[in-house]
N, CA, C and O atoms as a GROMACS GRO file, in nm:
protein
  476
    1UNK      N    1   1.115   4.027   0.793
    1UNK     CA    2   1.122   3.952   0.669
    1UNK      C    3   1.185   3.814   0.692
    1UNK      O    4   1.160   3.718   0.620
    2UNK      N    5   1.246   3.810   0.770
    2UNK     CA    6   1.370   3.691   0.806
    2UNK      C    7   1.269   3.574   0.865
    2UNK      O    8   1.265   3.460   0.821
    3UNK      N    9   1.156   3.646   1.019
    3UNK     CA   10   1.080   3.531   1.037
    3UNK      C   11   0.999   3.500   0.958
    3UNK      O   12   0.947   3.392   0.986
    4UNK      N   13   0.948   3.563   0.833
    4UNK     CA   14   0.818   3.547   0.776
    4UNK      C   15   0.910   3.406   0.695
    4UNK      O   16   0.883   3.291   0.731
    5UNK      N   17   0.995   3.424   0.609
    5UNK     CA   18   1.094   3.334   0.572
    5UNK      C   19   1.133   3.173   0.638
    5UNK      O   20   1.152   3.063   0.586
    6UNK      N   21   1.134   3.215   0.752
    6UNK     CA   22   1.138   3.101   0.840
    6UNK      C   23   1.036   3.030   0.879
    6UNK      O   24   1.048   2.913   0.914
    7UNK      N   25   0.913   3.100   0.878
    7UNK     CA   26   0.773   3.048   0.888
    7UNK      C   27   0.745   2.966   0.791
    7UNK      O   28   0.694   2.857   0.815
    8UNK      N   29   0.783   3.021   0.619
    8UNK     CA   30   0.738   2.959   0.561
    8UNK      C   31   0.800   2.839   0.488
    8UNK      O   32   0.743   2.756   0.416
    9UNK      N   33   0.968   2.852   0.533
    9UNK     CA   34   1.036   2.746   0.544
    9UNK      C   35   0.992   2.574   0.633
    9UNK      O   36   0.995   2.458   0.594
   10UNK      N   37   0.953   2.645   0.772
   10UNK     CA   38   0.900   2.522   0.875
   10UNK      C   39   0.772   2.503   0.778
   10UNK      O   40   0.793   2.418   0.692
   11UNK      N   41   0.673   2.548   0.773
   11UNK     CA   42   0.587   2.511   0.699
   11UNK      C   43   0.596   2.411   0.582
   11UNK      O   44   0.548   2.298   0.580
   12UNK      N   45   0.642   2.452   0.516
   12UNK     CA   46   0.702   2.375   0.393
   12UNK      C   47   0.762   2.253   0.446
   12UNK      O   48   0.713   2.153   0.394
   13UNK      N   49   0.831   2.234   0.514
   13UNK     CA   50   0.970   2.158   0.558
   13UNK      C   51   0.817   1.993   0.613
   13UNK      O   52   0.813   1.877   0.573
   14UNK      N   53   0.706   2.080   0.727
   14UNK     CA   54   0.621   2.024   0.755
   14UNK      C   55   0.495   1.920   0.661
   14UNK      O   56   0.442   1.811   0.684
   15UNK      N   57   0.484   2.018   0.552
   15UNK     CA   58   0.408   1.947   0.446
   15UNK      C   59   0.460   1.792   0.394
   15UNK      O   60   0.412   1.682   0.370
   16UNK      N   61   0.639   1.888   0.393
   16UNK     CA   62   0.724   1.759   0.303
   16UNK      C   63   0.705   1.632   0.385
   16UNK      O   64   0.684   1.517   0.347
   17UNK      N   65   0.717   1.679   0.502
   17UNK     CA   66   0.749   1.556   0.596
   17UNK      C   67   0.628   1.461   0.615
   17UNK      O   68   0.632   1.338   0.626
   18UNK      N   69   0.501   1.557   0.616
   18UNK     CA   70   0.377   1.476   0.642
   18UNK      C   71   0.347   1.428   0.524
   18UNK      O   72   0.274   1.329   0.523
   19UNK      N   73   0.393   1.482   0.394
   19UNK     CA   74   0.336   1.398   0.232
   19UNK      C   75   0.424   1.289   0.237
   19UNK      O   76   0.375   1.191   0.181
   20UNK      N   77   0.575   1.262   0.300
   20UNK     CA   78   0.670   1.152   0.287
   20UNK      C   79   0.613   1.040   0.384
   20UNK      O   80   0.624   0.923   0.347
   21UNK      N   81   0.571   1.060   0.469
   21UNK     CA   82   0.521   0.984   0.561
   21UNK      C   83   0.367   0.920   0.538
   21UNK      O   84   0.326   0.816   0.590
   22UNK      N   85   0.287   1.014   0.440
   22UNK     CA   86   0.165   0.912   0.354
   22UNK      C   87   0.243   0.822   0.307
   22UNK      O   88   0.259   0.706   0.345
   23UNK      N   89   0.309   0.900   0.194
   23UNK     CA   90   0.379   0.839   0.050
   23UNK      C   91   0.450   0.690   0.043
   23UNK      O   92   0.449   0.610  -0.051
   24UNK      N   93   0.532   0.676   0.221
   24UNK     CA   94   0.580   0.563   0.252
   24UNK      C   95   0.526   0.492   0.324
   24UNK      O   96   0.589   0.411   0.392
   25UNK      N   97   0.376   0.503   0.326
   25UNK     CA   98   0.293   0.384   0.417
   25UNK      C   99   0.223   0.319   0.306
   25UNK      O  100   0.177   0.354   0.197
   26UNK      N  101   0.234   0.201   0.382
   26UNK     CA  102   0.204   0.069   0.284
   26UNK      C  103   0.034   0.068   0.279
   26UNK      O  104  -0.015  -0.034   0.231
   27UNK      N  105  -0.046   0.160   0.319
   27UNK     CA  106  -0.213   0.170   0.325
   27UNK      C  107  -0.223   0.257   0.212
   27UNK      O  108  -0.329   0.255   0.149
   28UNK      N  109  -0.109   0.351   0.168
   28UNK     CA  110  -0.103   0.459   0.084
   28UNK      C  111  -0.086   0.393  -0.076
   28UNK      O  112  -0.140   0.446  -0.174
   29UNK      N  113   0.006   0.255  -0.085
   29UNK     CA  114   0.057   0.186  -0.200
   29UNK      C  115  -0.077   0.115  -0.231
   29UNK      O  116  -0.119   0.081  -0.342
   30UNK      N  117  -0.146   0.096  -0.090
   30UNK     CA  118  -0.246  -0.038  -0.103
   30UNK      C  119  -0.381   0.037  -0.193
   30UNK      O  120  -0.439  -0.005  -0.292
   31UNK      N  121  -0.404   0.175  -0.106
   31UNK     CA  122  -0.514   0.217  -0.149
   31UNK      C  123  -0.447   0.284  -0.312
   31UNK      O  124  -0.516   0.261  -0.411
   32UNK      N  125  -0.380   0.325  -0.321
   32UNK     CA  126  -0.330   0.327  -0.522
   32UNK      C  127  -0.356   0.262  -0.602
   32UNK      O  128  -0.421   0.301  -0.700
   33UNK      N  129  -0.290   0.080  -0.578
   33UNK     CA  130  -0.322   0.016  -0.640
   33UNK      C  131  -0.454  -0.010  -0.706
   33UNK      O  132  -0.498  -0.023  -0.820
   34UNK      N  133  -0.515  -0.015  -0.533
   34UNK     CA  134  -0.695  -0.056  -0.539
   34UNK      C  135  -0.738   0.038  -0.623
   34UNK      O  136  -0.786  -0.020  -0.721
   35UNK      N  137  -0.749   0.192  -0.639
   35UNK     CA  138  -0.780   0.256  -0.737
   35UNK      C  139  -0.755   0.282  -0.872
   35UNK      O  140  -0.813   0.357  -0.951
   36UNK      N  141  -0.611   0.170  -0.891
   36UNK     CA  142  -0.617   0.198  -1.033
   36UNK      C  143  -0.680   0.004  -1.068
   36UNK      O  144  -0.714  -0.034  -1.180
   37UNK      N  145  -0.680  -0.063  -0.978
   37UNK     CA  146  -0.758  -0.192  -1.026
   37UNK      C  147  -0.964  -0.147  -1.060
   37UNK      O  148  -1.045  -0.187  -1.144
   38UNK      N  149  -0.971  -0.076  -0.976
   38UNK     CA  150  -1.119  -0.046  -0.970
   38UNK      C  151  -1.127   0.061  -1.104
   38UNK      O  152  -1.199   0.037  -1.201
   39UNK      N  153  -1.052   0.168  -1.095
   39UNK     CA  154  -1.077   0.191  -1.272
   39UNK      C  155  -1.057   0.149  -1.378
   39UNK      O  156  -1.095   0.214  -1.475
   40UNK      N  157  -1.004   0.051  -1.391
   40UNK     CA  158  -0.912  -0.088  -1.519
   40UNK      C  159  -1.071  -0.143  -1.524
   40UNK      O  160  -1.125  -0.154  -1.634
   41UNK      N  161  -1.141  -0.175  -1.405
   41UNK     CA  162  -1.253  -0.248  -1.449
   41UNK      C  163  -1.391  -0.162  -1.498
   41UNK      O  164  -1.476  -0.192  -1.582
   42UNK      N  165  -1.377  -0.042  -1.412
   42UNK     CA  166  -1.470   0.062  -1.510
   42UNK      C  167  -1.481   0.074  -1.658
   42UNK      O  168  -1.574   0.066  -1.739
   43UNK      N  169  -1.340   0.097  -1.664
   43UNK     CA  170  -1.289   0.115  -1.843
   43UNK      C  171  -1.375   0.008  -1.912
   43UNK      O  172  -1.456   0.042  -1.998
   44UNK      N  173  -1.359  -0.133  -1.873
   44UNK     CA  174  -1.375  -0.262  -1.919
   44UNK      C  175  -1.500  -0.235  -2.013
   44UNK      O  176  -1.510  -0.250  -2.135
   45UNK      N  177  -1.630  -0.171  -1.880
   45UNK     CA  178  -1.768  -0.166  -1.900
   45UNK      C  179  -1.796  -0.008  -1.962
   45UNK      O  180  -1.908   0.034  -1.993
   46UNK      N  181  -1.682   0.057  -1.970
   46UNK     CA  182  -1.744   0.207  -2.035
   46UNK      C  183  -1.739   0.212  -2.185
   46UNK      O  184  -1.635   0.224  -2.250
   47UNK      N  185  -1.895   0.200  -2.246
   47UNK     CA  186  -1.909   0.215  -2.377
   47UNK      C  187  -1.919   0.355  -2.440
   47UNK      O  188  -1.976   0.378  -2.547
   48UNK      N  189  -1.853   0.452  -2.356
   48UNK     CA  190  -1.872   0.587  -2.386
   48UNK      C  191  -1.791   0.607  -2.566
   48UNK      O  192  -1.826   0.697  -2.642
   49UNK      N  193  -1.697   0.514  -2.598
   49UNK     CA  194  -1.636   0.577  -2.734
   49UNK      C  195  -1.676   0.509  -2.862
   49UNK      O  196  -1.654   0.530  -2.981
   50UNK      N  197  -1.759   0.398  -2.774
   50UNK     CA  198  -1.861   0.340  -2.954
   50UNK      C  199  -2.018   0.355  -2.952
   50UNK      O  200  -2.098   0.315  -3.037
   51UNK      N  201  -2.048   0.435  -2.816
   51UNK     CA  202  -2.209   0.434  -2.786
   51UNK      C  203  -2.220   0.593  -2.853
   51UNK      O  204  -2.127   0.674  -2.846
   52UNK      N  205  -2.379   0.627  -2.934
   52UNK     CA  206  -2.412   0.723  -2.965
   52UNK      C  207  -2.472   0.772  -2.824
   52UNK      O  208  -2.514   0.888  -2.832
   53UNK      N  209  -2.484   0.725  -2.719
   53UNK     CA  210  -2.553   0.733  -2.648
   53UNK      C  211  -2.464   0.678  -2.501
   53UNK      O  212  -2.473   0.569  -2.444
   54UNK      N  213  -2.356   0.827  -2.457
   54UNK     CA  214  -2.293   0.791  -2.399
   54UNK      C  215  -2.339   0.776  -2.232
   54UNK      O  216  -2.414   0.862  -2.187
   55UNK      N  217  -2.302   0.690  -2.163
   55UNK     CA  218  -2.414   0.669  -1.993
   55UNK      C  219  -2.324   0.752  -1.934
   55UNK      O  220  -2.207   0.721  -1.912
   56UNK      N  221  -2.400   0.911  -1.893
   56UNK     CA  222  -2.288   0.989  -1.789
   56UNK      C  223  -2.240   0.970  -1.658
   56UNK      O  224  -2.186   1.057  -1.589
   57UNK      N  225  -2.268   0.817  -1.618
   57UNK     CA  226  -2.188   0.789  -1.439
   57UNK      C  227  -2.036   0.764  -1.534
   57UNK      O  228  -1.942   0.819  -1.477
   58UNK      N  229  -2.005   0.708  -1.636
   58UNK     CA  230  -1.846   0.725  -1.681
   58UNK      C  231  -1.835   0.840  -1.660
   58UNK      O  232  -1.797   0.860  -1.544
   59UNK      N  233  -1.853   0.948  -1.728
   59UNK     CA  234  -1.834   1.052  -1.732
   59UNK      C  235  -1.810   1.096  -1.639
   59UNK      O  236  -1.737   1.193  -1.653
   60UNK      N  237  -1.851   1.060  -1.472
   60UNK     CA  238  -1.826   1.119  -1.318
   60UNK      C  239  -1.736   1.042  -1.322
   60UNK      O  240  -1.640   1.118  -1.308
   61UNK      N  241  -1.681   0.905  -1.335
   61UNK     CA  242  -1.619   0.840  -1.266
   61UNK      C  243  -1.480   0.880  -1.332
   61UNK      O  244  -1.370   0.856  -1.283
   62UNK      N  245  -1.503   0.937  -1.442
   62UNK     CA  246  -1.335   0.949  -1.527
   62UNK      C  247  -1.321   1.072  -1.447
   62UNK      O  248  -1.202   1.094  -1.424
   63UNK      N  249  -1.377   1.134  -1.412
   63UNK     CA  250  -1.372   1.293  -1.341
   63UNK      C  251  -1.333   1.265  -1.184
   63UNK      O  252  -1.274   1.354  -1.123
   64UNK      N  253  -1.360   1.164  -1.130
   64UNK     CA  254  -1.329   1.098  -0.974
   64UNK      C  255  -1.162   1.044  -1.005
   64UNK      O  256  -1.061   1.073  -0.941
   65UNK      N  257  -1.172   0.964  -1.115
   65UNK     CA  258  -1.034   0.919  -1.115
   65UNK      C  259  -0.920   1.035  -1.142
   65UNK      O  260  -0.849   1.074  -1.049
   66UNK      N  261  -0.909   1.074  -1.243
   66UNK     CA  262  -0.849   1.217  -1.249
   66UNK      C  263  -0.829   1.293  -1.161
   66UNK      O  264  -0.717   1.344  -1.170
   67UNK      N  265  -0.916   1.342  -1.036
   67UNK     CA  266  -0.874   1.391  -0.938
   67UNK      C  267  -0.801   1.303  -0.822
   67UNK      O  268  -0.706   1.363  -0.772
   68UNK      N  269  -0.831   1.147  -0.758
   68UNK     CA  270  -0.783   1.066  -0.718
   68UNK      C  271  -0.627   1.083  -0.773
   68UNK      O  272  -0.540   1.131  -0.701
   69UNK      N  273  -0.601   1.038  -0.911
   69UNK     CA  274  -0.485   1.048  -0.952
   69UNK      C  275  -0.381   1.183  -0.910
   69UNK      O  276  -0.261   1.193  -0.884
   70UNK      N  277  -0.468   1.256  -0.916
   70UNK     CA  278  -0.387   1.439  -0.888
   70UNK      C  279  -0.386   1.415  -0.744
   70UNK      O  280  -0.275   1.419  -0.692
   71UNK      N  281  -0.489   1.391  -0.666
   71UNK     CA  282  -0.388   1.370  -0.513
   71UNK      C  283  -0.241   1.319  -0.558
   71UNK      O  284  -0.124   1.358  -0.560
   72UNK      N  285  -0.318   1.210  -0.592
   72UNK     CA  286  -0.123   1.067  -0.564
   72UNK      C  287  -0.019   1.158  -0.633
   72UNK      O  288   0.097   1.148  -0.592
   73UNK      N  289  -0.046   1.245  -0.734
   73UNK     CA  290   0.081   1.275  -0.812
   73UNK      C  291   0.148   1.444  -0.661
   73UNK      O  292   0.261   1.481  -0.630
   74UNK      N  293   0.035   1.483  -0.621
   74UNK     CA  294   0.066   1.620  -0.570
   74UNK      C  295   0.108   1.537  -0.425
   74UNK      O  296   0.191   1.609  -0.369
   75UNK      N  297   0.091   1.456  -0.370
   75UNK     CA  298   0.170   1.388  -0.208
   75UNK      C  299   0.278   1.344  -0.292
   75UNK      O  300   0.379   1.412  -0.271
   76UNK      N  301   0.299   1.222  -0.410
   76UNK     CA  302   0.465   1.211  -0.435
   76UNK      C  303   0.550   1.373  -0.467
   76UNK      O  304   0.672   1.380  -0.453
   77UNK      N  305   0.484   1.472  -0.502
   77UNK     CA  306   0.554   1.545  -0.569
   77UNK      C  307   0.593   1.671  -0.413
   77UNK      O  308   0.701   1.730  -0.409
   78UNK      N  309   0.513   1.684  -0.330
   78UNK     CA  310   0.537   1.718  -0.243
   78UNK      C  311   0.588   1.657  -0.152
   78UNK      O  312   0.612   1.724  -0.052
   79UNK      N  313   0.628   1.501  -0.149
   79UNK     CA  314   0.678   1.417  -0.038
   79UNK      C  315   0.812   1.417  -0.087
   79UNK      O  316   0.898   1.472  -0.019
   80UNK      N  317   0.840   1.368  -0.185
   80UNK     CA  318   0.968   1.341  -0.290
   80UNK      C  319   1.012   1.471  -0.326
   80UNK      O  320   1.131   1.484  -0.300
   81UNK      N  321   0.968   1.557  -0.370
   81UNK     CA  322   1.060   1.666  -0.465
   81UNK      C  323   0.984   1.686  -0.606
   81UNK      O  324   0.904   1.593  -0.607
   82UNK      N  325   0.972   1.738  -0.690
   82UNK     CA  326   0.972   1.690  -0.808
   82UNK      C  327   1.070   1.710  -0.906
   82UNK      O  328   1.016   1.690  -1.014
   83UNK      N  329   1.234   1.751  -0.924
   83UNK     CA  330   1.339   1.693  -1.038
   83UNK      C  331   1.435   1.734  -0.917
   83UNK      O  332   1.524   1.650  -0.930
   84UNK      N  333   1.472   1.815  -0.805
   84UNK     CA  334   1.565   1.761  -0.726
   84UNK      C  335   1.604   1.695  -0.586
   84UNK      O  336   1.546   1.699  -0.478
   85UNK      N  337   1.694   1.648  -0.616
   85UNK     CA  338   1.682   1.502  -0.540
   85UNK      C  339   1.695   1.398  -0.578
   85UNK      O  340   1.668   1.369  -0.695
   86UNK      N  341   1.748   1.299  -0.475
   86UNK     CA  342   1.796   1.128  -0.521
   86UNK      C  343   1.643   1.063  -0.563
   86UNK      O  344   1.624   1.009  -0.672
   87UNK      N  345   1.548   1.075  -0.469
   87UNK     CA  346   1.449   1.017  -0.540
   87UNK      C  347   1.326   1.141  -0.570
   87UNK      O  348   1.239   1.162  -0.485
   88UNK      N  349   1.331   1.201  -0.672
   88UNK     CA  350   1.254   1.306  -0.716
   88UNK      C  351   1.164   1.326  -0.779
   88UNK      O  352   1.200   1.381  -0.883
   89UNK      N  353   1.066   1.312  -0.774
   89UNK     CA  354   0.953   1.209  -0.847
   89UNK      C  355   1.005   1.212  -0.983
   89UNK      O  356   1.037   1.103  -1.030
   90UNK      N  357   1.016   1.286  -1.034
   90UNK     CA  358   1.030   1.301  -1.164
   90UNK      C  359   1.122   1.183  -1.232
   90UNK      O  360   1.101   1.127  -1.340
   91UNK      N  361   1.212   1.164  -1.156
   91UNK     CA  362   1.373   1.067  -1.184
   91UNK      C  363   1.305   0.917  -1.194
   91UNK      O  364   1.372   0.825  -1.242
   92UNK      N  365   1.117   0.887  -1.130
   92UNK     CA  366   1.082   0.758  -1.148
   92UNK      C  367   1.029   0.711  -1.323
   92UNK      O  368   0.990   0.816  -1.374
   93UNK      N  369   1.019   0.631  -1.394
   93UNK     CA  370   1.024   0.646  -1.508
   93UNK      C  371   0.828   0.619  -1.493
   93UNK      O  372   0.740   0.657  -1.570
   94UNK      N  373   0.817   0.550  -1.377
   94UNK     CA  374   0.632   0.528  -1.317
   94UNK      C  375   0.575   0.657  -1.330
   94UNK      O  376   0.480   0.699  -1.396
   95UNK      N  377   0.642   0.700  -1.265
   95UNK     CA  378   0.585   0.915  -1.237
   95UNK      C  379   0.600   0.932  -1.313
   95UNK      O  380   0.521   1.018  -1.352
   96UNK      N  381   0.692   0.891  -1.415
   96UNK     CA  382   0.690   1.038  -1.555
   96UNK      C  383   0.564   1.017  -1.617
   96UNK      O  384   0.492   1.096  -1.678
   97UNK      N  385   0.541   0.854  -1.581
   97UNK     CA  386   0.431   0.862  -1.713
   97UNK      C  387   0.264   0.829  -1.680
   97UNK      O  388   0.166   0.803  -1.748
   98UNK      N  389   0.303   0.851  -1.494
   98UNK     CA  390   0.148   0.935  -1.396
   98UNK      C  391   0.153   1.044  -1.446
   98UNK      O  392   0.042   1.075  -1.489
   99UNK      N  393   0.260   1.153  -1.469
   99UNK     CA  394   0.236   1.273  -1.477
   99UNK      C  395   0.174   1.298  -1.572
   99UNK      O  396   0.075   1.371  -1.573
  100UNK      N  397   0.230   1.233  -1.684
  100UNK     CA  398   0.179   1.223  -1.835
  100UNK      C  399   0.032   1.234  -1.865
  100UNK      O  400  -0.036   1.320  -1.921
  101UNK      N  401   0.003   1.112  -1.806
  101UNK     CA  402  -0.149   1.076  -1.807
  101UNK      C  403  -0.207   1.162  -1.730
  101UNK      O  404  -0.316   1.188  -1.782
  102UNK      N  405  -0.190   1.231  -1.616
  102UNK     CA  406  -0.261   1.326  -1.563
  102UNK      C  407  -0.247   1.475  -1.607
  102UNK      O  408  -0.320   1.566  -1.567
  103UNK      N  409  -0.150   1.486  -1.690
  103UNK     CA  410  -0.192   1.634  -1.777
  103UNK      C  411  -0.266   1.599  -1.875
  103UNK      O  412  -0.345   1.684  -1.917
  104UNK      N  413  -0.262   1.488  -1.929
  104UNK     CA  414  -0.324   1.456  -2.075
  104UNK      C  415  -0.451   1.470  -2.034
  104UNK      O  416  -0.530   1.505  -2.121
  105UNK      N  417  -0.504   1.448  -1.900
  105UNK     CA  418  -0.654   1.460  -1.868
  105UNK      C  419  -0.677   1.587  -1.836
  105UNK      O  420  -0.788   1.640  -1.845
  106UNK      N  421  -0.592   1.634  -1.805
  106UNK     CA  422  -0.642   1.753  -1.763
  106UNK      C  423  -0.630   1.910  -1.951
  106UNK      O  424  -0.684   2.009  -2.000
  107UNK      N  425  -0.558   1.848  -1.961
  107UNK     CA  426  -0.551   1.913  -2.122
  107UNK      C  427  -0.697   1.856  -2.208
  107UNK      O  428  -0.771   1.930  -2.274
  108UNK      N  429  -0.714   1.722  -2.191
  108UNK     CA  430  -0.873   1.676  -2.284
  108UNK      C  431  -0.956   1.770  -2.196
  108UNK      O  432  -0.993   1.870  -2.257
  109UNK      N  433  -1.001   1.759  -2.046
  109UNK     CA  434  -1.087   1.859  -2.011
  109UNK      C  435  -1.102   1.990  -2.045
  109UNK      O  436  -1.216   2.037  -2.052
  110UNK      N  437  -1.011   2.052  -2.065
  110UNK     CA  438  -0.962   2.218  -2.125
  110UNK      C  439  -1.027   2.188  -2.289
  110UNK      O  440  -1.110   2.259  -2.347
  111UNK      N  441  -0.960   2.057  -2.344
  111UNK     CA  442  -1.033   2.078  -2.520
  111UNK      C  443  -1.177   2.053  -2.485
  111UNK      O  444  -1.251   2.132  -2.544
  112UNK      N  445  -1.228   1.984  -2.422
  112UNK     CA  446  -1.364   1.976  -2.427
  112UNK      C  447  -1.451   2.090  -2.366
  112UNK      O  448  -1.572   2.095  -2.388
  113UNK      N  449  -1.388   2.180  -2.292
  113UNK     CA  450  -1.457   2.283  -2.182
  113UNK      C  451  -1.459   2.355  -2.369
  113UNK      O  452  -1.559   2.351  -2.440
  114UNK      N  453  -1.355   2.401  -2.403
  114UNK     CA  454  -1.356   2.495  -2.530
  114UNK      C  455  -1.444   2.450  -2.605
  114UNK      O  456  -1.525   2.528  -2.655
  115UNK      N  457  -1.451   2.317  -2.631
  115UNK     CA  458  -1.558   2.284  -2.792
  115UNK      C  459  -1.674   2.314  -2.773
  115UNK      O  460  -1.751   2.316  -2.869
  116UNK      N  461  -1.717   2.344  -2.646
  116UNK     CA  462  -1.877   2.300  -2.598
  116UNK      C  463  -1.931   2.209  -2.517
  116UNK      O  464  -2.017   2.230  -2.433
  117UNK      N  465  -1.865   2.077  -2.550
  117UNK     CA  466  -1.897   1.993  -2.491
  117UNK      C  467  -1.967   1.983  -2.344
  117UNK      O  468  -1.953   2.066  -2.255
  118UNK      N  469  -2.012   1.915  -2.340
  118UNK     CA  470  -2.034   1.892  -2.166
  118UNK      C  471  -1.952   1.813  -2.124
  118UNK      O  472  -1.895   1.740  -2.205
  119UNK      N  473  -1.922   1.804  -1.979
  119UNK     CA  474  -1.864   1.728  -1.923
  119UNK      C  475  -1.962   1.610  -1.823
  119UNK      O  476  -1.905   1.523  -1.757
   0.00000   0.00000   0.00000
């Protein structure tokens, strides 16, 4: 029981270390940014909430971003901690309100899976 414990301690210990080591490379900040500039301009052109006639590549691309986003939140939250610790994701006031937005998407997908809707 003791090594299985210890296995899954190094393990763990390993994840943390390899999600801290994305989390603090500057290709990791670069490629974030770039993905939330490239969906700011999607939004721009998505007439999905005044068109009767909504064009479903939004519809993939809000579904690409949403998961994009759930990487970044699951490497800070596995690199950082998420509430203990000096820097814990949670303690960033940025993360609280990534997290936010990424349950809120993932809660609209759940209301829409229920209504019928398609996705």
């Amino acid at each position: 029981m003791l090594n299985i414990r210890k296995t899954l301690n190094r393990g763990y210990l390993g994840v943390k270390m390899a999600c801290s080591i994305i989390i603090s490379n500057k290709l990791f900040e670069n490629i974030s940014l770039s993905i939330i500039i490239v969906n700011s301009v999607v939004m721009v052109f998505d007439d999905t909430a005044v068109s009767p006639f909504p064009n479903p590549i939004f519809e993939k691309f809000e579904l690409l971003f949403q998961y994009l986003y759930t990487v970044e939140m699951v490497l800070k939250i596995l690199g950082m901690g998420f509430i203990i610790g000096p820097d814990a994701y949670i303690k960033d006031e940025w993360n609280i309100l990534d997290f936010f937005i990424v349950m809120m998407g993932y809660v609209s997908m759940i209301l829409e899976a229920g209504s019928g809707e398609e996705q």
